[in-house]
C-alpha positions as CSV (number, residue, x, y, z in Angstrom):
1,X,-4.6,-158.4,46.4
2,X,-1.6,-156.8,47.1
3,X,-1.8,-156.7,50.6
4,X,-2.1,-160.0,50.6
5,X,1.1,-160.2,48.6
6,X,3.2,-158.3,50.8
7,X,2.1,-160.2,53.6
8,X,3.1,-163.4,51.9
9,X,6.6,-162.1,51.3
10,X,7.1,-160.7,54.6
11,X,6.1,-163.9,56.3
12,X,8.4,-166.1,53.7
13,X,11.1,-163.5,54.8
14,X,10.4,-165.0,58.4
15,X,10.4,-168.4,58.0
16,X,14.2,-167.8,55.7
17,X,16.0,-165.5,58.2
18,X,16.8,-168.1,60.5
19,X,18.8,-170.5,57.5
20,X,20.7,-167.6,56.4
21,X,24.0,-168.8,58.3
22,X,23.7,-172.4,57.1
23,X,23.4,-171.4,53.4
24,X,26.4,-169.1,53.5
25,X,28.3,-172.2,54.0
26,X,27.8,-173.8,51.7
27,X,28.0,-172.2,48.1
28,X,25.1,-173.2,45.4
29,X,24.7,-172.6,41.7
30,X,21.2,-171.9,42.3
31,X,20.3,-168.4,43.8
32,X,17.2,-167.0,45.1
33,X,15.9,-164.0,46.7
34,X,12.4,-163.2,48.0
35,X,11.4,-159.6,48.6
36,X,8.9,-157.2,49.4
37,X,8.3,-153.6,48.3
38,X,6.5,-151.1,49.0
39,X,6.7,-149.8,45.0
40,X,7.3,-151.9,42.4
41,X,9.1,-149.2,40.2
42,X,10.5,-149.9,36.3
43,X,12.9,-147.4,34.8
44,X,11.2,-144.4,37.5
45,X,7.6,-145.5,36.7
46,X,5.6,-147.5,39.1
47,X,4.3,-150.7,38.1
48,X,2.1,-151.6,40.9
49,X,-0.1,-148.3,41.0
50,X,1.8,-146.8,43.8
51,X,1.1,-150.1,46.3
52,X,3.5,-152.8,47.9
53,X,3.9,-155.8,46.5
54,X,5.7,-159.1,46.3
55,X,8.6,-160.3,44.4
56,X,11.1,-163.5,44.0
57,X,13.6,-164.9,41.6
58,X,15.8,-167.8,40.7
59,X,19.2,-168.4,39.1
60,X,21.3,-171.1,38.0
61,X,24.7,-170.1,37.2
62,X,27.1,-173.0,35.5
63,X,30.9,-172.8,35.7
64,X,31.4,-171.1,32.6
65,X,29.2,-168.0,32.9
66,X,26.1,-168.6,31.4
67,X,23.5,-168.3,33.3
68,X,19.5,-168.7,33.8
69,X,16.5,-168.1,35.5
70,X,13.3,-166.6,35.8
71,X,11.7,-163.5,38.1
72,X,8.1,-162.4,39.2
73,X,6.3,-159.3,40.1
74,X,2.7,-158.4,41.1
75,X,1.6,-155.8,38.9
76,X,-1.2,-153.1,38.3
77,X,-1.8,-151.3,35.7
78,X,-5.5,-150.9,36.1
79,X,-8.6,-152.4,35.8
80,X,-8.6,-155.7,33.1
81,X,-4.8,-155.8,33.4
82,X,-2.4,-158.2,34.5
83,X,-1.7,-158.9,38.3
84,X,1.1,-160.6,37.5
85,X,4.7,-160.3,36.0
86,X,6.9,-163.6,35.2
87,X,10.2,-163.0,33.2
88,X,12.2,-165.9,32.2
89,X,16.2,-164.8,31.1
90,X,18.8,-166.7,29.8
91,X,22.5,-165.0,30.1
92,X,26.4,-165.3,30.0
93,X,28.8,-163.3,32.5
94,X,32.2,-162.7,31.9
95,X,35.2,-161.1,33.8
96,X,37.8,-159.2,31.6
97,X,39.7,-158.9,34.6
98,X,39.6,-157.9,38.6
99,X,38.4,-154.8,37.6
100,X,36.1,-155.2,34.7
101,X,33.4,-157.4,34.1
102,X,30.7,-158.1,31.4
103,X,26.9,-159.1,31.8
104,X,25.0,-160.3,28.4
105,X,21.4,-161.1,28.9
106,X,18.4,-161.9,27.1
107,X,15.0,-161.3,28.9
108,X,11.6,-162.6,27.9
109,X,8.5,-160.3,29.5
110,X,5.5,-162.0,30.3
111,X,2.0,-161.0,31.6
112,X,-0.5,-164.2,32.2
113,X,-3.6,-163.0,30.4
114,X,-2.3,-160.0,28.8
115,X,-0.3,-161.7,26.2
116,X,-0.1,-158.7,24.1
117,X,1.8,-156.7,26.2
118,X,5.0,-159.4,26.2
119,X,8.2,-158.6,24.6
120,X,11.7,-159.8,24.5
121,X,15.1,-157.5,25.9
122,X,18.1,-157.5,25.3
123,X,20.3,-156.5,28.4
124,X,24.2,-155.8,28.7
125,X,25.8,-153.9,31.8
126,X,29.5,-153.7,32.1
127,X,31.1,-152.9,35.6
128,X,34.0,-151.5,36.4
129,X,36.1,-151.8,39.6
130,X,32.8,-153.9,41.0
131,X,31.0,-150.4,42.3
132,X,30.3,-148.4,38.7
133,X,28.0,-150.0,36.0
134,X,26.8,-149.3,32.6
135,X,23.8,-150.8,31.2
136,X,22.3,-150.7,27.8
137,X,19.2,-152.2,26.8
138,X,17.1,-152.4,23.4
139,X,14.2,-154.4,22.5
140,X,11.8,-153.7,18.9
141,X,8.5,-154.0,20.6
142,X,8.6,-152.0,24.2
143,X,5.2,-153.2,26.3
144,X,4.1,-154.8,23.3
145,X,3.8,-151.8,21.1
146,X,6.1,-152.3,18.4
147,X,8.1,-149.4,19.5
148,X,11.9,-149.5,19.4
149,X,13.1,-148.6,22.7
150,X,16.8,-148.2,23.8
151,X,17.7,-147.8,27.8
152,X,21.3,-146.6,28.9
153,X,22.1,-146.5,32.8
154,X,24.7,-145.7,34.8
155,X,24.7,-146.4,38.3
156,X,27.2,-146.9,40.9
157,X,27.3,-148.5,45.2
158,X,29.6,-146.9,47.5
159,X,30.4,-149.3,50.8
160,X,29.7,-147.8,54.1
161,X,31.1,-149.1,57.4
162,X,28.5,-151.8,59.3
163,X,27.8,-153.0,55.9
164,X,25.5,-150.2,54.9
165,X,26.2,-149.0,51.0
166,X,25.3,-145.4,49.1
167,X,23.4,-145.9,45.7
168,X,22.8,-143.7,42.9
169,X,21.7,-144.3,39.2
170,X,20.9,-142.3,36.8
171,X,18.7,-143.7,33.3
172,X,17.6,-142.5,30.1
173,X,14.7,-144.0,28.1
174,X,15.1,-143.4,24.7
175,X,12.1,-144.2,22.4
176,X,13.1,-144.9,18.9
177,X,11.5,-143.6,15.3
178,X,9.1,-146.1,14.7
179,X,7.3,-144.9,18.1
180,X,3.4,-145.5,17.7
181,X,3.0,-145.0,21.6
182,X,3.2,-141.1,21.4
183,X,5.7,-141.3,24.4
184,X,8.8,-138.9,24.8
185,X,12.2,-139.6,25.4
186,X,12.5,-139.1,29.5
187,X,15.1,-139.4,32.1
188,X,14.9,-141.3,35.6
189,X,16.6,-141.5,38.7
190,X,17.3,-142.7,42.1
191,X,19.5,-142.5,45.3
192,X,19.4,-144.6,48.6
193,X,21.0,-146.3,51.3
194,X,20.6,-150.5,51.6
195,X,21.8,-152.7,54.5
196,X,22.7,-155.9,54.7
197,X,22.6,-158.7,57.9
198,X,24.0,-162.0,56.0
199,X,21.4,-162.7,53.9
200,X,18.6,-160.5,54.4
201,X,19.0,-157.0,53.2
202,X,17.1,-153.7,53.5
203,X,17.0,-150.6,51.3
204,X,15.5,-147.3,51.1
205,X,15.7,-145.3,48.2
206,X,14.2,-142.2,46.5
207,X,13.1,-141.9,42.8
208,X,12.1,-139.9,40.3
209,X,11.6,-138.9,36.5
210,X,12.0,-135.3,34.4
211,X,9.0,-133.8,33.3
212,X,8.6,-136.2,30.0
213,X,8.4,-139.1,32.3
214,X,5.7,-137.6,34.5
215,X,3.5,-136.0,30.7
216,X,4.4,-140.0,29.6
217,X,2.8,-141.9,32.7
218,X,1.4,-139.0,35.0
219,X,1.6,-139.8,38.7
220,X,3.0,-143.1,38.5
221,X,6.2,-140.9,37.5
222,X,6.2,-138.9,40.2
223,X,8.9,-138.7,42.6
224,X,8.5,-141.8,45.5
225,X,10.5,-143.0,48.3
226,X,10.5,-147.0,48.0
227,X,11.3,-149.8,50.7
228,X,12.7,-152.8,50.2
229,X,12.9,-156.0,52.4
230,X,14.8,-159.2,51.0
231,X,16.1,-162.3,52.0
232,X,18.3,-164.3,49.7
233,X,21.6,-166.0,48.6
């Protein structure tokens, strides 16, 4: 199945390359992107048992700020499970000023046939000097467990020359007192280097978790190097 994802995305990343040039003229409300990974990988856990897989999204941003759209994922988490991820998100962005800017967001989670894993998010990142973020994120019923669950990260993009860029985040999963999952409190992280050619864009980046991620999920916390292949708007 995932194979056949992956080579789905790649050849969708094909047939887009070539009308990269002709959508950079002309600006759209409506972005997309359509990517393939070779790890799908959620706060430094993989969600895809370790394999590539297939991913796309849609926006629609108005004048004003507000904002939304919906994203997909293959998944895995074993046998029974899901194969599938579809979030739908509905969101307002707002510039204080040239250097700071605000991002609100409301995210639903969905997984066709395994409706008691979904569960809502609420997602705000504030960036500063258009490099440095700072996310926060809570939602009252993590993977459908009705577990509190806060998420602070801070990451940041550094421009190289030939529009290559330096990444680096660093995340902290904190699970609140009404935890009935048994999970710790863990920290992830990840570096890496992306590229972009117009609209397609490459990256290649390590991650990895502290010891409470990898007792929480095992190997699927482990330390990984993930690549990323995307074309979009």
């Amino acid at each position: 199945m995932k194979t056949i994802e992956l080579s789905i995305a790649l050849a969708a990343l094909l047939a887009a390359a070539p009308l990269a040039a002709h959508a950079q003229e002309s600006r759209s409300p409506l972005t997309w992107e359509i990517t393939a990974v070779s790890d799908y990988v959620f706060h430094g856990v993989s969600q895809s048992d370790e394999n590539p897989t297939a991913q796309a999204g849609l926006t629609y941003t108005a004048q004003n700020g507000l904002y939304a759209g919906a994203w997909a994922s293959g998944v895995d988490f074993g046998s029974n499970k899901p194969d599938f991820q579809v979030d739908a998100f509905v969101g307002y962005k707002l510039d204080f000023s040239d250097a700071v800017g605000f991002d609100a967001r409301l995210k639903r989670y969905h997984y066709p046939d395994a409706g008691a894993r979904n569960f809502n998010e609420l997602v705000t990142t504030t960036t500063f000097l258009k490099q440095y973020s700072l996310t926060v994120a809570y939602t009252n019923d993590g993977g459908g467990s009705d577990t509190d669950v806060w998420y602070y990260r801070g990451s940041a993009s550094w421009p190289l020359s030939n529009d290559y860029s330096l990444n680096a985040l660093v995340g902290r999963t904190d699970f609140r007192e009404n935890a009935v999952i048994g999970a710790r409190d863990y920290t992830d992280w990840g570096v890496g280097v992306s590229k972009r050619w117009g609209m397609v864009k490459a990256s290649l980046d390590f991650y990895g978790t502290d010891g409470n991620g990898r007792d929480n999920a095992g190997r699927l916390a482990d330390n990984r190097l993930v690549l990323t292949v995307g074309v979009g708007n």
